[in-house]
LUMDREN-429903 format. One record per residue (C-alpha): residue number from 0; residue in one letter; chain; y, x, z. Coordinates in nm, 2 decimals, decimal comma. Layout:
REM residues N
(atom NUM 'A' 'A' (Y X Z))
...
This chain:
REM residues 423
(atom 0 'X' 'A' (2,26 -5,55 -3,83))
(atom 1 'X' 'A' (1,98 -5,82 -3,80))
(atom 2 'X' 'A' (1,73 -5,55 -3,86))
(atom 3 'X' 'A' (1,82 -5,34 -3,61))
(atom 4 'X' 'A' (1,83 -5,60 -3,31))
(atom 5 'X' 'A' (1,48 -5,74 -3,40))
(atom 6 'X' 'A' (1,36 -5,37 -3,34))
(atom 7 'X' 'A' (1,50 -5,38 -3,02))
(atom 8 'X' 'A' (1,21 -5,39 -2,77))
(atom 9 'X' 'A' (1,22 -5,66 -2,52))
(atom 10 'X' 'A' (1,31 -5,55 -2,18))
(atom 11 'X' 'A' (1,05 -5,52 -1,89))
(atom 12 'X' 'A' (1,12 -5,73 -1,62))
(atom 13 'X' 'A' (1,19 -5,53 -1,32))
(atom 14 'X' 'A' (1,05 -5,49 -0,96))
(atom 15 'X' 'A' (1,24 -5,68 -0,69))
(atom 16 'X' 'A' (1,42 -5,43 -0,42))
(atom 17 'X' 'A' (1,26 -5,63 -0,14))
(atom 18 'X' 'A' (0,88 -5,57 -0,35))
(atom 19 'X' 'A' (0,94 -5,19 -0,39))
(atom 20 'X' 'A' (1,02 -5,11 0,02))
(atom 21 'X' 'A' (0,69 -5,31 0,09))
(atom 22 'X' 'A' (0,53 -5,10 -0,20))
(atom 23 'X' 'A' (0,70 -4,77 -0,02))
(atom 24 'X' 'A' (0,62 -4,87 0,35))
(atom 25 'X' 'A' (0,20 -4,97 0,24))
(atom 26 'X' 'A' (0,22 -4,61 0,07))
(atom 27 'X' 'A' (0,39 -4,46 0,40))
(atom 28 'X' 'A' (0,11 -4,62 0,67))
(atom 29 'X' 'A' (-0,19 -4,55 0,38))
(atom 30 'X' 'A' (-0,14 -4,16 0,37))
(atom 31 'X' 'A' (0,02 -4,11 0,75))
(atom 32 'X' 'A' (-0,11 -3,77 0,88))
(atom 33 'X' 'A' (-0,25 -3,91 1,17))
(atom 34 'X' 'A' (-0,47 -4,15 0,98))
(atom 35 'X' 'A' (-0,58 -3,85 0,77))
(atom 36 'X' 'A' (-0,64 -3,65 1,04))
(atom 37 'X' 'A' (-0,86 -3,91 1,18))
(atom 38 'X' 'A' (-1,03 -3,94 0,85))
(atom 39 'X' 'A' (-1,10 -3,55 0,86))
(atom 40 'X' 'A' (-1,21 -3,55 1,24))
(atom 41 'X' 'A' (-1,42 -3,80 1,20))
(atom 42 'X' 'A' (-1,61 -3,66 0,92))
(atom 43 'X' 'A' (-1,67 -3,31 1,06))
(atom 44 'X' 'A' (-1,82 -3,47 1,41))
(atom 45 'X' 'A' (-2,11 -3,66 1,18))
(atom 46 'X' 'A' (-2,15 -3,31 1,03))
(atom 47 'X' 'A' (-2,20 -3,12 1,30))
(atom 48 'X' 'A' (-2,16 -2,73 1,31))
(atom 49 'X' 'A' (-2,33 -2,66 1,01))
(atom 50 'X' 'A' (-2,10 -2,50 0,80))
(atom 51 'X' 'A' (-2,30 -2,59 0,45))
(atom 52 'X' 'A' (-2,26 -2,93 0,53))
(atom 53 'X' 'A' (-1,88 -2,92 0,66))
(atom 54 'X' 'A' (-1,83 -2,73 0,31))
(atom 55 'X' 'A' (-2,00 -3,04 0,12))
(atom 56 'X' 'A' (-1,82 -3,31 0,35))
(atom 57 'X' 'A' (-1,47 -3,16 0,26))
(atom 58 'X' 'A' (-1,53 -3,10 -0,14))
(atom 59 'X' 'A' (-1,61 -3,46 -0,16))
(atom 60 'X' 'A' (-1,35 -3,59 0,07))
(atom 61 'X' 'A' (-1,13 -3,41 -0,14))
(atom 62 'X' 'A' (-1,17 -3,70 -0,43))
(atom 63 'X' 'A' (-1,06 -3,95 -0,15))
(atom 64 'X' 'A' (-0,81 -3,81 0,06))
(atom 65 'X' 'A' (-0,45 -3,69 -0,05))
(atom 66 'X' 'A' (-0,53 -3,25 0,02))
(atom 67 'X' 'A' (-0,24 -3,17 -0,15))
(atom 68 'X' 'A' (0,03 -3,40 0,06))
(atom 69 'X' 'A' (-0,16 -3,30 0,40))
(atom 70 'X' 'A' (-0,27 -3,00 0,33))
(atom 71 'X' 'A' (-0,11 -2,81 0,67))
(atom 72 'X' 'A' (-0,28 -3,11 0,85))
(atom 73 'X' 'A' (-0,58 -2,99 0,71))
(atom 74 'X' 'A' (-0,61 -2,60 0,74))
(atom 75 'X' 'A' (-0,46 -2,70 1,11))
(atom 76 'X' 'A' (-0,82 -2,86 1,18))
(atom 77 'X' 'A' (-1,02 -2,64 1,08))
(atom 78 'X' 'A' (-0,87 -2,38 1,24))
(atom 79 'X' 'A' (-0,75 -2,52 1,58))
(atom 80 'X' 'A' (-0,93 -2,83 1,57))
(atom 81 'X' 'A' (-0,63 -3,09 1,52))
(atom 82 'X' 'A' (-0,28 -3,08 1,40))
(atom 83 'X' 'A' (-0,04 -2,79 1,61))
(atom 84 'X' 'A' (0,25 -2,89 1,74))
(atom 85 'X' 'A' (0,54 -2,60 1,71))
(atom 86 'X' 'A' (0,43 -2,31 1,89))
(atom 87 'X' 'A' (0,09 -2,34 1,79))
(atom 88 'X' 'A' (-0,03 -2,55 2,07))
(atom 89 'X' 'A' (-0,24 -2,90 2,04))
(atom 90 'X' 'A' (-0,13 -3,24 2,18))
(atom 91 'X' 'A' (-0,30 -3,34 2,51))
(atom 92 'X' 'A' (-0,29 -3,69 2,32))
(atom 93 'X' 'A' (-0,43 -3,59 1,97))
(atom 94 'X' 'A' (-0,77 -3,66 1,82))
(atom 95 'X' 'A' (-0,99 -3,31 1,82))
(atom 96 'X' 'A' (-1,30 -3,17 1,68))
(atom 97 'X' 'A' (-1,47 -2,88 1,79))
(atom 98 'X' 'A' (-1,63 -2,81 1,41))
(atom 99 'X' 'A' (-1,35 -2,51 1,39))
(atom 100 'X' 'A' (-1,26 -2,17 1,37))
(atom 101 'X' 'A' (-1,08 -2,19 1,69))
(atom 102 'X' 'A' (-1,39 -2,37 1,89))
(atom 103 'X' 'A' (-1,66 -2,11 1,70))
(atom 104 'X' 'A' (-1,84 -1,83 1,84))
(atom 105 'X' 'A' (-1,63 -1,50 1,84))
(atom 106 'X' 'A' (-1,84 -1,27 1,61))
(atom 107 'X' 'A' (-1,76 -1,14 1,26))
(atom 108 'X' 'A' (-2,07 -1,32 1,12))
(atom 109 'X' 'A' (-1,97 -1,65 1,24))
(atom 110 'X' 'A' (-1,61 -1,60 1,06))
(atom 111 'X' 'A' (-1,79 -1,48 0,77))
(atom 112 'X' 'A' (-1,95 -1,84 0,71))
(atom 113 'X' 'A' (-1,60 -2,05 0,79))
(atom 114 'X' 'A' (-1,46 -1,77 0,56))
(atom 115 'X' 'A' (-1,72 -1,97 0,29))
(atom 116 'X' 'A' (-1,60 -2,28 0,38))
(atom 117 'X' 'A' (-1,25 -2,19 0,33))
(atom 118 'X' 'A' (-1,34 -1,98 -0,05))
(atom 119 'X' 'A' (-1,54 -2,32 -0,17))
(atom 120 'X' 'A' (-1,26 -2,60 -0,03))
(atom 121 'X' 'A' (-1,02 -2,33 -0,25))
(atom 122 'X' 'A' (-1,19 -2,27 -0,57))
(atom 123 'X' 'A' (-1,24 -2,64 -0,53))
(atom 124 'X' 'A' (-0,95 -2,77 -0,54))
(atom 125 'X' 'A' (-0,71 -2,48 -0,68))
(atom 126 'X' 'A' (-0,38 -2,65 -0,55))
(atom 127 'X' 'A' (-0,45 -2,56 -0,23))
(atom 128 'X' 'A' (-0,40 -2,18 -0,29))
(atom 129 'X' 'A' (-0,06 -2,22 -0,18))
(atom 130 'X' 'A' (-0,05 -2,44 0,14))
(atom 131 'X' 'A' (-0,30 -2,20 0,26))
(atom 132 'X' 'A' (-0,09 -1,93 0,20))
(atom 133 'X' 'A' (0,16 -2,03 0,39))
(atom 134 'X' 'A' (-0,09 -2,21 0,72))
(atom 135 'X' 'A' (-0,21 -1,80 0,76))
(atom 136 'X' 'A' (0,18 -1,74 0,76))
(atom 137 'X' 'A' (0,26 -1,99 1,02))
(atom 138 'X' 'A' (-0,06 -1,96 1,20))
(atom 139 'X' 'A' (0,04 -1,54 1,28))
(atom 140 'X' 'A' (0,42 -1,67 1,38))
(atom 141 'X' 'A' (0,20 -1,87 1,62))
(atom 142 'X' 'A' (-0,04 -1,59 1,78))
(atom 143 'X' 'A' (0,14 -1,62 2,12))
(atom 144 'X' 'A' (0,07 -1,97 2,16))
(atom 145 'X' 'A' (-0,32 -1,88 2,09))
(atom 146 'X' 'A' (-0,58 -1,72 2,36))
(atom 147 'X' 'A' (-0,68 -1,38 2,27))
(atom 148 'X' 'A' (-1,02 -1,49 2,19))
(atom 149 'X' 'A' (-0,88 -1,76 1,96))
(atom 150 'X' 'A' (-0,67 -1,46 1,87))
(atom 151 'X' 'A' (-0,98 -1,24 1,81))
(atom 152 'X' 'A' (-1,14 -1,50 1,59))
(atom 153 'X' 'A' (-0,81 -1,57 1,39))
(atom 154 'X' 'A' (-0,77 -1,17 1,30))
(atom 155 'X' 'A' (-1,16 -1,16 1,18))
(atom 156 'X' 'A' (-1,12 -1,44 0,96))
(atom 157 'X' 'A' (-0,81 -1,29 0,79))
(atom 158 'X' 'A' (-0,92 -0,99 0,76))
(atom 159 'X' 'A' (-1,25 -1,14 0,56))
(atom 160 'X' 'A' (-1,02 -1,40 0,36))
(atom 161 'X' 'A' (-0,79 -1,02 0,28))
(atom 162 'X' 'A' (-1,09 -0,84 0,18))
(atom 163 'X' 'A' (-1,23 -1,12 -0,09))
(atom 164 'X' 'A' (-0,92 -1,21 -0,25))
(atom 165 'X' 'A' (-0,85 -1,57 -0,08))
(atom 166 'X' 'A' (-0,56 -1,42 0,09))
(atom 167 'X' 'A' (-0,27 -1,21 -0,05))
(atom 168 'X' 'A' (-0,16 -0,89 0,18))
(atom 169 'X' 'A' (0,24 -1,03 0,22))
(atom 170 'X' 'A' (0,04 -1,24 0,50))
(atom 171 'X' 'A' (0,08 -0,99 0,70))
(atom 172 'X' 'A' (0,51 -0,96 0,69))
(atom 173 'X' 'A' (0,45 -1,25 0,96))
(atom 174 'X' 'A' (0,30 -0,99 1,16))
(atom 175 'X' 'A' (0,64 -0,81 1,16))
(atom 176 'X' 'A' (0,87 -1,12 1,36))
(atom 177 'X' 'A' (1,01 -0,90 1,64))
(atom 178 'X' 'A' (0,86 -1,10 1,92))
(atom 179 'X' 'A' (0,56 -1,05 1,85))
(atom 180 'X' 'A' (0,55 -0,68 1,80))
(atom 181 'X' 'A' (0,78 -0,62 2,13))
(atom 182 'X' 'A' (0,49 -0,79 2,33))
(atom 183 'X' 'A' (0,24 -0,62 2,17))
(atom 184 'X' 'A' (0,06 -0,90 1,98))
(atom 185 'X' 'A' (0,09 -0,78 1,61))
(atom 186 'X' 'A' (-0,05 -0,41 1,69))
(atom 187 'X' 'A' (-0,39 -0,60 1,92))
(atom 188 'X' 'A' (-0,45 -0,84 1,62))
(atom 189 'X' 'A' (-0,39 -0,56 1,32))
(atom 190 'X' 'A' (-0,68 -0,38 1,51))
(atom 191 'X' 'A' (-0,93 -0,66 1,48))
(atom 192 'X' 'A' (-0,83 -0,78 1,12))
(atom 193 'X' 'A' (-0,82 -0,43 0,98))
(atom 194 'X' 'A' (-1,22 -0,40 1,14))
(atom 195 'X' 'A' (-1,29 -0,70 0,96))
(atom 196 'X' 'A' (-1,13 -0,59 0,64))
(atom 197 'X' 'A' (-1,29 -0,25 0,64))
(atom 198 'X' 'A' (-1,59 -0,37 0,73))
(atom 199 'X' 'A' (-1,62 -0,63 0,40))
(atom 200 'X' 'A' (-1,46 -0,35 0,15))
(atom 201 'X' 'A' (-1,32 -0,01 0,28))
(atom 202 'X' 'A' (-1,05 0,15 0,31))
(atom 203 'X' 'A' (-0,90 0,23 -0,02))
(atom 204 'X' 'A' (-0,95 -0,13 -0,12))
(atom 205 'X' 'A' (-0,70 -0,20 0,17))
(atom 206 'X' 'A' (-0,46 0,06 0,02))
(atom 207 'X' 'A' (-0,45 -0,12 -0,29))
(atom 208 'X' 'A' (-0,38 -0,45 -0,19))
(atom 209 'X' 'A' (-0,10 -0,33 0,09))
(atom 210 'X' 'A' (0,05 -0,12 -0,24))
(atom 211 'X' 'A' (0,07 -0,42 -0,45))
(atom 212 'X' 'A' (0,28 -0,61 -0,18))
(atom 213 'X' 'A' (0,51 -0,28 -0,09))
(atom 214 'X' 'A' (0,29 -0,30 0,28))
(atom 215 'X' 'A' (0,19 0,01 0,23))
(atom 216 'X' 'A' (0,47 0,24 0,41))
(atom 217 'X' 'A' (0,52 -0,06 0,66))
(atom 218 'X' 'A' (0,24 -0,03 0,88))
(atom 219 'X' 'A' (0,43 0,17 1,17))
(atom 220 'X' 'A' (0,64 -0,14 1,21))
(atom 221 'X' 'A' (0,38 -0,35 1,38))
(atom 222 'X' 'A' (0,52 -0,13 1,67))
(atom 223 'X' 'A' (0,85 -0,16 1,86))
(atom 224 'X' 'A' (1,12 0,12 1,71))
(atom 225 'X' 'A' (1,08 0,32 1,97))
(atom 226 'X' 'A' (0,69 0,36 1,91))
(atom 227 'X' 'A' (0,75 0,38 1,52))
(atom 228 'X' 'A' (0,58 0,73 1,52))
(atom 229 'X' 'A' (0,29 0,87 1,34))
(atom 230 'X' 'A' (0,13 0,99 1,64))
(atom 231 'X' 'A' (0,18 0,68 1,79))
(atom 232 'X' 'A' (0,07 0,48 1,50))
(atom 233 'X' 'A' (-0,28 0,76 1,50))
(atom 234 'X' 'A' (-0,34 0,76 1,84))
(atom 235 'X' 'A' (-0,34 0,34 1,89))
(atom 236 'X' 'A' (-0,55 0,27 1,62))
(atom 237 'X' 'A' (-0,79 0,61 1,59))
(atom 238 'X' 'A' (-0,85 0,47 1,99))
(atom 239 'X' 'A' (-0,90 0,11 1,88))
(atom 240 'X' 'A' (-1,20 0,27 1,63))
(atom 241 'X' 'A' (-0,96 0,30 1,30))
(atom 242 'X' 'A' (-0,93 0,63 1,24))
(atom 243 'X' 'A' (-1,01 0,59 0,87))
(atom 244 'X' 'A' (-0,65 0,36 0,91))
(atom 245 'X' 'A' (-0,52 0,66 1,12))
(atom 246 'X' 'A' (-0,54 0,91 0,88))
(atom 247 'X' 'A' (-0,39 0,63 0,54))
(atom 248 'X' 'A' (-0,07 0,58 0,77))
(atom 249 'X' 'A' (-0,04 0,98 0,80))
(atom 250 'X' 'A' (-0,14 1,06 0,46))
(atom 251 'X' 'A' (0,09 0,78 0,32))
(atom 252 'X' 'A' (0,36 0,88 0,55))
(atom 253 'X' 'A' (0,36 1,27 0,43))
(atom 254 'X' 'A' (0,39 1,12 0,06))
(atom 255 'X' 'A' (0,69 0,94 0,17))
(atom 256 'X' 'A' (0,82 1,27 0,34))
(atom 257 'X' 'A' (0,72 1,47 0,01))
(atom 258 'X' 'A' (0,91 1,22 -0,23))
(atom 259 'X' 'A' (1,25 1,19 -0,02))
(atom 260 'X' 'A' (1,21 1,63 0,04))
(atom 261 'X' 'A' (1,21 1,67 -0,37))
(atom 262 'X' 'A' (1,51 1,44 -0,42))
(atom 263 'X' 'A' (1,70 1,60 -0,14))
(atom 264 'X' 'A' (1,61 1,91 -0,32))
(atom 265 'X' 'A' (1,71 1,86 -0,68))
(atom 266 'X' 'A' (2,05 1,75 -0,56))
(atom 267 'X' 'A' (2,08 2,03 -0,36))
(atom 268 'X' 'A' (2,05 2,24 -0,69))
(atom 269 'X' 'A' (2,25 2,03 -0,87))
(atom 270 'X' 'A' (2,51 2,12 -0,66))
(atom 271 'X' 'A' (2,44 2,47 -0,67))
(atom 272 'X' 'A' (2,39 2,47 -0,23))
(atom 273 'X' 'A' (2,37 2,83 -0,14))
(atom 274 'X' 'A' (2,03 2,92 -0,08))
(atom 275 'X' 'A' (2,01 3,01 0,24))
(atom 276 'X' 'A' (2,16 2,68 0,29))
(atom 277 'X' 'A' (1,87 2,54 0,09))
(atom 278 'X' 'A' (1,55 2,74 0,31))
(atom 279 'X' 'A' (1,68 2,62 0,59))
(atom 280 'X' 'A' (1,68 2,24 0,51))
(atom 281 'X' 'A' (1,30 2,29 0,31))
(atom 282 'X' 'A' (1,18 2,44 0,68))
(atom 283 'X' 'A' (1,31 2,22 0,90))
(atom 284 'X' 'A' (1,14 1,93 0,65))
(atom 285 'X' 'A' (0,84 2,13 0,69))
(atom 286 'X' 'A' (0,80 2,14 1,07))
(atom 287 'X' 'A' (0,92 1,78 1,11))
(atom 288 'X' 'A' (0,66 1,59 0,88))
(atom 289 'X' 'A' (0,42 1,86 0,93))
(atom 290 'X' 'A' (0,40 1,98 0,50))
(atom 291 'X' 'A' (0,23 2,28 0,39))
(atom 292 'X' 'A' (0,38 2,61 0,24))
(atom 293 'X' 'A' (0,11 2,52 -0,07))
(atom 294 'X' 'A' (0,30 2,16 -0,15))
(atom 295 'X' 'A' (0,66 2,29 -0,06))
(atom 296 'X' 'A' (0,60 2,57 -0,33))
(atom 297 'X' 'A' (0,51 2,28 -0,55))
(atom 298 'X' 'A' (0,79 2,10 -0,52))
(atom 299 'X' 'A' (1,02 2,37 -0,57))
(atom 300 'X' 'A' (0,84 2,46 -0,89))
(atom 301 'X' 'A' (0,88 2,14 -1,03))
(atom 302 'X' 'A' (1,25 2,06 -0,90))
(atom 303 'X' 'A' (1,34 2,42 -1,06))
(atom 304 'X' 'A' (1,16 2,30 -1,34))
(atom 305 'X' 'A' (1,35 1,93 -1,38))
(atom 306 'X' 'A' (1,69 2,09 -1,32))
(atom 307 'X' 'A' (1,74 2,18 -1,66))
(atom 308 'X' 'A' (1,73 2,06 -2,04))
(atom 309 'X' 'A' (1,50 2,36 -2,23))
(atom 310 'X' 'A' (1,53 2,46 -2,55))
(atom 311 'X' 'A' (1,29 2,25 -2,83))
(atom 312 'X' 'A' (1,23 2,61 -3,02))
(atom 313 'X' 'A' (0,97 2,79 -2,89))
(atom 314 'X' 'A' (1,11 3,15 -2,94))
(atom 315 'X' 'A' (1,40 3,06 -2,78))
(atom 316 'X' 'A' (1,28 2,90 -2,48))
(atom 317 'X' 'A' (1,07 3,15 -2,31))
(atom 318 'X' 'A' (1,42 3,40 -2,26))
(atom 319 'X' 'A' (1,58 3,04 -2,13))
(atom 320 'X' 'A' (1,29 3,05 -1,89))
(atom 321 'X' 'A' (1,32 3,37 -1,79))
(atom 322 'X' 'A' (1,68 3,40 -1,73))
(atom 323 'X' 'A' (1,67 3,05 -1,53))
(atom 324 'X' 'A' (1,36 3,19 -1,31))
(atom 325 'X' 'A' (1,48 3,50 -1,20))
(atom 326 'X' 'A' (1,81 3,30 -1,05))
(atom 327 'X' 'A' (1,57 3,07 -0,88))
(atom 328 'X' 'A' (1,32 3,40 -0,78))
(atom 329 'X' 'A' (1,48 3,42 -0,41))
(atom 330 'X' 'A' (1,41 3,06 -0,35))
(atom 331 'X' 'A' (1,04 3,02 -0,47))
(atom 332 'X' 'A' (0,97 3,43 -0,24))
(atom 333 'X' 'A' (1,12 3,23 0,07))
(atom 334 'X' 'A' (0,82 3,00 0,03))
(atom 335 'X' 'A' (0,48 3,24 -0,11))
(atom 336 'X' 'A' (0,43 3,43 0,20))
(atom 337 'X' 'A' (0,09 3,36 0,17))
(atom 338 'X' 'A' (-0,17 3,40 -0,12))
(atom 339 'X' 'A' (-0,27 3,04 -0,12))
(atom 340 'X' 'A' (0,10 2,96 -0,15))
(atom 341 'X' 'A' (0,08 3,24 -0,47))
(atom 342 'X' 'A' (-0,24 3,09 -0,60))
(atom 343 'X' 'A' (-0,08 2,71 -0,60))
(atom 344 'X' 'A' (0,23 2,80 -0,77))
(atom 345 'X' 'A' (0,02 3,03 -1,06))
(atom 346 'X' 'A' (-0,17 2,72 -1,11))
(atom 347 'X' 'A' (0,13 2,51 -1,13))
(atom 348 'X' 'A' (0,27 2,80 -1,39))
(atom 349 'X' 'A' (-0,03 2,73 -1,60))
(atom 350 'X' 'A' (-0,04 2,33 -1,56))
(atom 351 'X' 'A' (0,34 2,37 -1,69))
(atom 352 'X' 'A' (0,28 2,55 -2,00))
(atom 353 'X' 'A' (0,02 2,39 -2,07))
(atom 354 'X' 'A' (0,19 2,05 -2,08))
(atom 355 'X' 'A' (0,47 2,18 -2,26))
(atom 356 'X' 'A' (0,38 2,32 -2,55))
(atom 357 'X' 'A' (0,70 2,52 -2,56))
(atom 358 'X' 'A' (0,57 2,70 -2,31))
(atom 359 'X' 'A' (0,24 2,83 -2,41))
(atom 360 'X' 'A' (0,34 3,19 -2,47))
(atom 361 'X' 'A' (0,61 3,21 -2,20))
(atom 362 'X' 'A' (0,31 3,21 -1,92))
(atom 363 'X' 'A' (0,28 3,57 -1,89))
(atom 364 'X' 'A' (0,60 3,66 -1,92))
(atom 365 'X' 'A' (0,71 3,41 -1,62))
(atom 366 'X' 'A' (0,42 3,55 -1,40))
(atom 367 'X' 'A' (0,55 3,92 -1,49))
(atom 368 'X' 'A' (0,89 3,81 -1,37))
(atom 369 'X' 'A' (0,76 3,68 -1,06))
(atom 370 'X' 'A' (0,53 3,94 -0,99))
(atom 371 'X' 'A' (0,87 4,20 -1,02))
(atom 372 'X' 'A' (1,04 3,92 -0,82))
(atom 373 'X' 'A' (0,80 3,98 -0,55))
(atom 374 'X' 'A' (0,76 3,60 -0,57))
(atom 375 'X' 'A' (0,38 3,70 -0,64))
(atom 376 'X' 'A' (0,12 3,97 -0,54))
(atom 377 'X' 'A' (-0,12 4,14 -0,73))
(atom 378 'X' 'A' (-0,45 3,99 -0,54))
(atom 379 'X' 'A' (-0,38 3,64 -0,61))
(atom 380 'X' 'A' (-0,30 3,69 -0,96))
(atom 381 'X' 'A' (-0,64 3,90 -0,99))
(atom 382 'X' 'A' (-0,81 3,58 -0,82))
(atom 383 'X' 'A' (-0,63 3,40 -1,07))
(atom 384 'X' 'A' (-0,73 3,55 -1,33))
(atom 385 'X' 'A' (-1,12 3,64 -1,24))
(atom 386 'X' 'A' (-1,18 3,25 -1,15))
(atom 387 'X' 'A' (-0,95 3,03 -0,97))
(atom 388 'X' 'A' (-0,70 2,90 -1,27))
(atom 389 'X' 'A' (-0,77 2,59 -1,42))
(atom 390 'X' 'A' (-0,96 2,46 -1,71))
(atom 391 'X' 'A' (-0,62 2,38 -1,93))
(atom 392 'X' 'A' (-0,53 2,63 -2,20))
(atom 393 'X' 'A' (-0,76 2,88 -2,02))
(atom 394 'X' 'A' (-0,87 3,09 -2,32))
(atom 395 'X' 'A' (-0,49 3,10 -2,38))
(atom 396 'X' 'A' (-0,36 3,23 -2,10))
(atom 397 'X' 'A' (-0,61 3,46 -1,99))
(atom 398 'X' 'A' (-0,56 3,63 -2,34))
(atom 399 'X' 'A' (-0,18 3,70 -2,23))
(atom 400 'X' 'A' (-0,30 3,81 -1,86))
(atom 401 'X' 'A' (-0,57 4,05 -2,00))
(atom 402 'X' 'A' (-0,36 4,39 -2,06))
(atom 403 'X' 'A' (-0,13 4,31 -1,75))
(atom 404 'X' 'A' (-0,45 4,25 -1,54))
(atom 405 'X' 'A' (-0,60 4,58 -1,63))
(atom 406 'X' 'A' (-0,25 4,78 -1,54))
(atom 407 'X' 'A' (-0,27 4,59 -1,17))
(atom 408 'X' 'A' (-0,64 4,69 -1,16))
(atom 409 'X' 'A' (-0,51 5,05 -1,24))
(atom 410 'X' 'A' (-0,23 5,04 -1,01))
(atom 411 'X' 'A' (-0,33 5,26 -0,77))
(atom 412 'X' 'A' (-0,39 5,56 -1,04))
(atom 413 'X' 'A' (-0,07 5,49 -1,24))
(atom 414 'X' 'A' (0,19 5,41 -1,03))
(atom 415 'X' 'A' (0,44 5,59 -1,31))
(atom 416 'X' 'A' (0,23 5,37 -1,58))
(atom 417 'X' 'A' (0,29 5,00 -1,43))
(atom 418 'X' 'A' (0,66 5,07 -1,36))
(atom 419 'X' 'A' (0,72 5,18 -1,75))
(atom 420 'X' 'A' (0,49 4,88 -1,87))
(atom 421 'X' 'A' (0,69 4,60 -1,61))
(atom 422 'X' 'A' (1,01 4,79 -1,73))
């Protein structure tokens, strides 16, 4: 017992309550954001507009002053030249500097060098990724209280800080607050920061980064619902200069179209929908999001194709095949009446066997049923065969196709000879 309450440590003695609120209130008046912002103003007038030495000035301010507690305060002056009130407007009343974005000349090589400033401060001190994350967040929500030059200026520089990584595309969901795209304001500064973006990378660099948020099928929403159109969406921003944007919010939105028509599709077979029933739905599809014969024939193929668990053995499968095909023969005609239509699905024939193995030696014998199906002609399978099938399993296939070949090449002569030879 004696040995354990001499290895007792002795207590500390402990701060006073009245000590610790001094302690609290000195800490409170030492890092007050007024006194910071002060600090911050200050240094930027003695530095003047060059940007190289505003860049040095706040890397070695950052050793001094508390970035990460004031961090808003910050990003605030260098973009509007003091701290914003709510609404993005300055106090009549509060210190300003004109050493900022806001006060800068409006041209994308001006924003390129406070762009700098903003990747060095960063990659200086990495903790404040985050807090300038969410500045460009609140900075968008406050477009309306800007000018549409401080606008202009705002949308370059984002769209610079977008294209080199600094900033992550889910930005732009701030863009989407309903009072801003009723009045307009989200569609005007999308045009100037998508410029700026394209112009530093291109455009399928911007199709990544919008894909890796889930931005990528948003776009149309920077317009009121009643606007939310492709043609709107083409003719505002093909107009505006961005028809390289233009045509990624069609192309994307066929995609989109093209997904939702196969999954419509395969439960429509699933249910066994009469096919009338069926061609009717796949053409209106068509005329409304404007698809192709050629990728509707596709994705009939491969929704026939998916509808059905195929035998592992490979001499059972191709009479599996066949006997599924010739239900689905009515369906795939409604939608080959043009050679090019014939030509996609042949090639789509030969990716599929290729891929599946199964399948290697069913290839003429699925051809043969669609040729008797009137679901293909005899030009395009010629085509076909003489040079527009593909690369995979080509030696293969055109093996099978080379006796059929020659009886459509003798058509004409034998009439009585390719009957007995498709019988």
């Amino acid at each position: 017992r004696v040995s354990f309450m001499n290895n007792q440590k002795p207590q500390k003695p402990t701060l006073s309550g009245q000590r610790f609120k001094t302690r609290k209130r000195d800490e409170k008046e030492r890092f007050d954001p007024t006194q910071f912002q002060d600090c911050i103003i200050q240094g930027l007038t003695e530095t003047g507009t060059d940007l190289e030495a505003v860049a040095k000035f706040l890397d070695a301010s950052g050793a001094k002053l508390d970035y990460r507690r004031y961090a808003e305060t910050l990003f605030d002056i260098l973009v509007a030249g003091g701290m914003l009130a709510p609404g993005g407007t300055l106090a009549d009343d509060m210190t300003r500097t004109n050493v900022c974005v806001f006060a800068a000349q409006e041209d994308l090589e001006t924003m390129q060098a406070f762009a700098q400033v903003f990747n060095k401060l960063i990659r200086r001190y990495k903790y404040l990724e985050k807090g300038f994350e969410d500045e460009v967040k609140k900075l968008l929500l406050f477009l309306k209280g800007f000018s549409e030059s401080e606008r202009n200026k705002l949308a370059m520089l984002t769209g610079i800080l977008l294209a080199n990584g600094t900033l992550n595309a889910s930005i732009l969901n701030s863009l989407y607050n309903e009072n801003l795209v009723k009045e307009g304001v989200s569609a005007a500064f999308a045009v100037k920061l998508f410029k700026s973006w394209i112009n530093e990378k291109d455009i399928n660099a911007v199709a990544v980064s919008l894909r890796k948020v889930n931005m990528d099928n948003r776009l149309m929403e920077l317009f009121p619902a009643n606007k939310q159109s492709v043609e709107h969406f083409s003719k505002y921003f093909t107009e505006a200069g961005l028809k390289e944007l233009s045509e990624y919010v069609r192309n994307q939105q066929s995609i989109g179209a093209r997904k939702e028509l196969q999954k419509e599709l395969q439960e429509q077979m699933s249910r066994g929908d009469p096919f009338k029933d069926i061609i009717l739905y796949v053409k209106e599809e068509m005329k409304k999001n404007n698809i192709s014969e050629q990728t509707v024939v596709a994705i009939i193929w491969s929704s026939v194709m998916s509808t059905v668990e195929w035998n592992k053995k490979e001499e059972l499968v191709a009479e599996q095949a066949i006997k599924h095909l010739k239900q689905y023969s009515p369906l795939l005609a409604a939608f080959t009446t043009q050679g090019q239509s014939e030509l996609t699905l042949l090639l789509k024939i030969q990716e599929y066997c290729y891929d599946n193995i199964h399948f290697m030696k069913a290839f003429q014998k699925i051809v043969v049923l669609f040729y008797k199906a009137e679901v293909l002609s005899e030009e395009p399978i010629l085509k076909w065969y003489k040079d527009a099938h593909l690369a995979k399993g080509k030696s293969v296939f055109l093996e099978q196709m080379k006796k059929f070949v020659e009886w459509l090449k003798n058509a004409e002569e034998g009439n009585q000879q390719l009957s007995s030879y498709l019988d």
